[in-house]
C-alpha positions in Angstrom: 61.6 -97.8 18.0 61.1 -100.5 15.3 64.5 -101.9 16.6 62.9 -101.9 20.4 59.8 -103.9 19.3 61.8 -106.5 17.1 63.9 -107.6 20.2 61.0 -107.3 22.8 58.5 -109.6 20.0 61.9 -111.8 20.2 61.8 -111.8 23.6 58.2 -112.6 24.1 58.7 -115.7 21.9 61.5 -117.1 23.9 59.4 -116.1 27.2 56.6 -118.8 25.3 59.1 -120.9 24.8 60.4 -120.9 28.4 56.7 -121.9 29.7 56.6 -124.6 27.3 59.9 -126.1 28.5 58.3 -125.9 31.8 55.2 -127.8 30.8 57.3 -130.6 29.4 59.5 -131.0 32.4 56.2 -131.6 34.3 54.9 -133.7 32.2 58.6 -136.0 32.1 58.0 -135.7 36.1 54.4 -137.5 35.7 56.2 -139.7 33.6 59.3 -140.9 35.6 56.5 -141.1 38.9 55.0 -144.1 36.7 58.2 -145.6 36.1 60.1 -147.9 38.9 63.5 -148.5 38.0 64.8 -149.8 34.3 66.4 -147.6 31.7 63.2 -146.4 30.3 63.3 -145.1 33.9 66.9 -143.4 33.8 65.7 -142.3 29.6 63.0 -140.3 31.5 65.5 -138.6 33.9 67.9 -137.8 30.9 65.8 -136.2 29.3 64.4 -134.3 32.5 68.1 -133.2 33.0 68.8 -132.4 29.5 65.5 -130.2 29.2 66.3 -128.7 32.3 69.9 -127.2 31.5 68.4 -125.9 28.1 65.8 -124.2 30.0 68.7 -123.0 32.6 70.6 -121.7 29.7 67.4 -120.1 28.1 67.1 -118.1 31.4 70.3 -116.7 31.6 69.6 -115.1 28.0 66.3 -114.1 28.9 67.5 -112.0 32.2 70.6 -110.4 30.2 68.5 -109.7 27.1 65.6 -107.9 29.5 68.3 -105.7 31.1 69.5 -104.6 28.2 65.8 -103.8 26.9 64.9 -102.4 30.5 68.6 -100.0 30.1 67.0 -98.5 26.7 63.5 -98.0 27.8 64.1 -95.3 30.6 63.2 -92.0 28.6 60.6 -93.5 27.0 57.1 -94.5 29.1 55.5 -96.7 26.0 58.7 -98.6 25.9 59.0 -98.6 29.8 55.8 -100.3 29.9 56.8 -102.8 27.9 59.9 -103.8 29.1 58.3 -103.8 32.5 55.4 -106.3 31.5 57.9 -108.8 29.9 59.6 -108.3 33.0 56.8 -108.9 35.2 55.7 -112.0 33.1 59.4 -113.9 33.0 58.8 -113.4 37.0 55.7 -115.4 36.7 57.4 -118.0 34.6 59.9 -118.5 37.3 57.5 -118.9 40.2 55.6 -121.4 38.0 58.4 -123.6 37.6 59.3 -123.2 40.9 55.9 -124.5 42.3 56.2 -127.0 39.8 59.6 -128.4 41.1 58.4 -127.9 44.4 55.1 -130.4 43.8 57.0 -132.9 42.2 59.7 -132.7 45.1 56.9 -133.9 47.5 55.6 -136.5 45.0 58.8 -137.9 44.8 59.4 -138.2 48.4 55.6 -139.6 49.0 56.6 -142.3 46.3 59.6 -143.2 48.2 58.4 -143.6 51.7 55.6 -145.3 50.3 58.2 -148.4 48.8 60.1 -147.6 52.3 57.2 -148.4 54.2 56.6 -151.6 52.2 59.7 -152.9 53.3 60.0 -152.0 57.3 56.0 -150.7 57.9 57.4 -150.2 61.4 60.1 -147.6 60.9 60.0 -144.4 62.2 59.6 -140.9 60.8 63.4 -140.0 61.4 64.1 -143.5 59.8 62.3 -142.6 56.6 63.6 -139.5 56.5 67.4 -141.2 56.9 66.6 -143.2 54.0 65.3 -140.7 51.3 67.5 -137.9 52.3 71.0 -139.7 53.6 72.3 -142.7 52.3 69.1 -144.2 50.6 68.5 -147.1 53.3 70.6 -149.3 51.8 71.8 -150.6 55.3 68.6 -151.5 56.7 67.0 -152.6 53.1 70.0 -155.0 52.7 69.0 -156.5 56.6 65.3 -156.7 54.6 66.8 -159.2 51.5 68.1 -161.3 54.3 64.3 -162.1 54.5 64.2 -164.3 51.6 60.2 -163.9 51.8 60.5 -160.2 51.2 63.9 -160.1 49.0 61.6 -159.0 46.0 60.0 -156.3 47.3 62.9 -154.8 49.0 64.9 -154.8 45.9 62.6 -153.0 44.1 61.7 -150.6 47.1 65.7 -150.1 47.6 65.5 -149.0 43.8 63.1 -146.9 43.9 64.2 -144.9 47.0 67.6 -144.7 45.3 66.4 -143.7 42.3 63.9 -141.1 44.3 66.7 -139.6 46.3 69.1 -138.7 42.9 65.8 -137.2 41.8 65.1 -134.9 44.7 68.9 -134.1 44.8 68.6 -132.2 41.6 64.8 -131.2 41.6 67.0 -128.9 45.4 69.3 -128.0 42.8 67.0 -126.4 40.0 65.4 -125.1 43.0 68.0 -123.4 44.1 69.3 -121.8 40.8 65.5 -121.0 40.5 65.5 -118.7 44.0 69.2 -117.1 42.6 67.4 -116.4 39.2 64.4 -114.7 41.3 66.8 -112.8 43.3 68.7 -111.9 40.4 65.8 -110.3 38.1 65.0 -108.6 41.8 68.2 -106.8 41.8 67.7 -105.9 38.3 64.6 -104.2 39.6 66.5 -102.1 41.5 69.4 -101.6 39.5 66.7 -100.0 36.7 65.1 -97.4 39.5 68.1 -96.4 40.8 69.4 -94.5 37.5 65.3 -93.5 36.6 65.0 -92.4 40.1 68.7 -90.4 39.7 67.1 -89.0 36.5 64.0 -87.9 38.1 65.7 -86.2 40.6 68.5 -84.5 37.8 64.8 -83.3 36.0 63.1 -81.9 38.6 67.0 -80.0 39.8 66.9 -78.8 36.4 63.3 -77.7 36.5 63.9 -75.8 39.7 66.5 -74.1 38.3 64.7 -72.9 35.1 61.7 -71.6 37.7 64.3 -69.6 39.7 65.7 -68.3 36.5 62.9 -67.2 35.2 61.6 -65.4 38.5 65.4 -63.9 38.5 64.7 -62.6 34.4 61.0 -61.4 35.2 62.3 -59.4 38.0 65.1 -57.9 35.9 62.7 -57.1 33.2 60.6 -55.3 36.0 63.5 -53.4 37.2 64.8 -52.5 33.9 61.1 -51.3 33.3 61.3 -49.6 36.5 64.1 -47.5 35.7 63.3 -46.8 32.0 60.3 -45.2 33.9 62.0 -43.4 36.0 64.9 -42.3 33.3 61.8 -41.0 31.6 60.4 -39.2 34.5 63.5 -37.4 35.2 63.9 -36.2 31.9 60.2 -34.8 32.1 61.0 -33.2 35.3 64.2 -31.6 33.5 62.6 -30.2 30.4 59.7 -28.8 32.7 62.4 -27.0 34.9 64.3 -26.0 31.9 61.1 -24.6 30.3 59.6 -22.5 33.7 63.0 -21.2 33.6 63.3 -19.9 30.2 59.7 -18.4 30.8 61.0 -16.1 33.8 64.1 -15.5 32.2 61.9 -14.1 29.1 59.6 -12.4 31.2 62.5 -10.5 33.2 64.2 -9.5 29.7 60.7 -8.7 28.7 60.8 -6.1 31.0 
C-alpha cells in the first residue's frame, strides 16, 4: 500500500508538471504571434519544439506508468479510485493542450492571411488558403516584389506566411499525436474492465456455486436427520414388538 501511494504521489507530480509544460507552450505561442520573422523569431519556435518533445516524452511515461498502477489497483476499491482519478485527470490534461494547440492553430492562420491580404487585398478565399496551407505563396508574392512600391511589405508578408505555415505544420502534428494519445489512454480504459469485468463474473460463478453447495449440504444434513429419525423409529417399533411379544409368551407359560 505504501508502495502504491509513493508511485501514484509520483505520478501526480509529473501530471503537475505536464500542465505546466502546457502553460509554457502557450505562453511561447503568445510569444512567437508578436514576433515577425528574425531569429528571436525561429529562438521562439526552438524552444516551442524542444518543450514540446519533452512534454511528448513526458506522456508516454505518464500513460505506461498509469497502466501499470491501473493493473495493481483491481482488487482493491481505495486504490481503484485512485488510479482512476489520476486517470481521469491526465485525460483532462490532454484535452487542454489539445484546445490549446487548436486556438493557436487558428491564430496562426488569422496572422497569416492577415499579411496575405496586405499584399494581394483582392485574392480569393481558395487563394489564401493555397498560400498558408500549400506552397506558402511564394509564386504570387514574388509577382508582388515586382511592385517596387510594395517590395517591402511583401517580403515581410511572404515571411511571415512562411514562417506561419511551418508553424501550423507541426501545431497538425502535436495534434495528431495528441488524438493517438487520447485514443490510447481510451483503450487502456477498456483494457482495465475487461479483466475487472472477467473477475466479476469468475466471483459471482464462484459465489453461485458456494450457494448451490450449501443448498446441496443443508439438504444432506436434512436427510441424514431424516433417516437418523427414522433409524430411531424403527428401533422403537422393534423393542416394542419384541417386548408385547415376550409379554404373551410369559403369560402363555404363565399358564
Amino acid at each position: 500500500m505504501i508502495a502504491f501511494f509513493g508511485e501514484l504521489d509520483d505520478i501526480k507530480r509529473n501530471l503537475v508538471q505536464y500542465d505546466d509544460n502546457v502553460d509554457r507552450i502557450e505562453a511561447l505561442h503568445k510569444r512567437s504571434l508578436a514576433e515577425v520573422g528574425g531569429e528571436h523569431e525561429d529562438y521562439i519556435q526552438g524552444q516551442i519544439e524542444s518543450l514540446t518533445q519533452d512534454t511528448q516524452a513526458l506522456a508516454d511515461t505518464l500513460k505506461a506508468r498509469i497502466k501499470t498502477l491501473q493493473a495493481k489497483s483491481t482488487r482493491d476499491s481505495t486504490k481503484k479510485t485512485q488510479a482512476e482519478n489520476v486517470k481521469r485527470q491526465f485525460l483532462s490534461s490532454i484535452q487542454k493542450y489539445q484546445t490549446t494547440e487548436a486556438r493557436f492553430r487558428q491564430k496562426y492562420r488569422e496572422a497569416a492571411e492577415r499579411q496575405f491580404r496586405i499584399v494581394r487585398p483582392d485574392a480569393t478565399d481558395a487563394e489564401v488558403k493555397e498560400a498558408i496551407e500549400d506552397s506558402a505563396g511564394v509564386q504570387i508574392f514574388s509577382q508582388a516584389l515586382m511592385n517596387s512600391n510594395r517590395r517591402g511589405q511583401a517580403r515581410t508578408a511572404l515571411t511571415e506566411v512562411q514562417t506561419r505555415h511551418r508553424e501550423i505544420q507541426k501545431i497538425e502534428q502535436t495534434m495528431a499525436e495528441l488524438a493517438q494519445l487520447f485514443r490510447d489512454m481510451e483503450v487502456l480504459v477498456a483494457e482495465q474492465e475487461e479483466p475487472i469485468r472477467h473477475i466479476d463474473e469468475q466471483a459471482a460463478t464462484v459465489q453461485t456455486d458456494i450457494e448451490q453447495g450449501v443448498s446441496h449440504t443443508q439438504k444432506a444434513i436434512f436427510s441424514a436427520r431424516a433417516a437418523r429419525k427414522k433409524k430411531w423409529w424403527c428401533l422403537g417399533i422393534v423393542l416394542i414388538i419384541v417386548i408385547i411379544l415376550a409379554v404373551v409368551l410369559g403369560v402363555k407359560l404363565s399358564n
